[in-house]
C-alpha positions in Angstrom: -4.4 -19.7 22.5 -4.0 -18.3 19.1 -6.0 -20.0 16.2 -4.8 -20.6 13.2 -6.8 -17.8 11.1 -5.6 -15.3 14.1 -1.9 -16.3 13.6 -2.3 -16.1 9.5 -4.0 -12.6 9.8 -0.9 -12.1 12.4 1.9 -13.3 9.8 0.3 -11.4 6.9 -0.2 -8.5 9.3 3.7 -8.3 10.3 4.7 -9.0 6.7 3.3 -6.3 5.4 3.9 -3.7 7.8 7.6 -4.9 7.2 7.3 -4.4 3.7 4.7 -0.8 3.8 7.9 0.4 6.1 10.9 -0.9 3.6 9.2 0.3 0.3 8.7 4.1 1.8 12.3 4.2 2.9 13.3 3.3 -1.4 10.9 5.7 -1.8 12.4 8.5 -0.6 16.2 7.3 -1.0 15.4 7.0 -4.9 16.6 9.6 -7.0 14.8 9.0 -10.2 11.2 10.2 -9.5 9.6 7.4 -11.9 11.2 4.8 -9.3 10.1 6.7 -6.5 6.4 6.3 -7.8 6.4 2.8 -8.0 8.1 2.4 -4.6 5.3 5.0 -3.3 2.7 2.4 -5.3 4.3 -0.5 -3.1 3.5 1.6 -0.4 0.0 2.4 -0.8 -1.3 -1.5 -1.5 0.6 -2.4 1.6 -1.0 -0.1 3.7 -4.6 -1.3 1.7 -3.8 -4.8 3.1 -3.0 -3.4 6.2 -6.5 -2.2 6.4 -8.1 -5.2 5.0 -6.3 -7.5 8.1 -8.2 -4.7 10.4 -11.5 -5.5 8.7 -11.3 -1.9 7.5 -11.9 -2.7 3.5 -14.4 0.2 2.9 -11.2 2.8 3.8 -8.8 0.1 2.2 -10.2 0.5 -1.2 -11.1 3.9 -0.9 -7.9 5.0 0.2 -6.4 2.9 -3.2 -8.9 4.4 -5.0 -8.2 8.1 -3.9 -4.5 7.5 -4.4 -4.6 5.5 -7.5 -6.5 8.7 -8.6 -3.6 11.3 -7.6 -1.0 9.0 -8.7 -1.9 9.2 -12.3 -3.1 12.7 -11.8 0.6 13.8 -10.8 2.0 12.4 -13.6 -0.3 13.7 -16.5 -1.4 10.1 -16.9 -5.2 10.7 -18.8 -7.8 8.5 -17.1 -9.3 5.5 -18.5 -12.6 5.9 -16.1 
């Protein structure tokens, strides 16, 4: 029998797996690039939460961190670090 705290994870799970796989598909139907970035942003915290409901937060923030980094990178954003 499923618990309550499984079934949450569960819920929270599906949810954003719904929403990692919506957000990628306006990212690349989007034709202005500035839209497509923060649909591609959308994309990358979903999959971090993804990995936070596997017990996986080391790689969840480090793969926000990595992108976050590229991300601004790309778009000649100077860094605030």
């Amino acid at each position: 029998m499923i618990g309550i705290g499984l079934g949450f994870k569960w819920f929270i799970f599906v949810v954003m797996a719904l929403t990692a796989v919506g957000s990628s598909l306006m990212m690349v139907t989007r034709k202005n690039p500035i839209h497509s970035a923060l649909w591609l942003i959308v994309t990358f915290f979903s999959v971090a939460v993804l990995y936070v409901t596997l017990n996986a937060t080391f790689i969840a923030v480090a793969q926000v961190m990595v992108r976050q980094k590229g991300g601004l990178s790309s778009f000649h954003i100077p860094d605030v670090w």
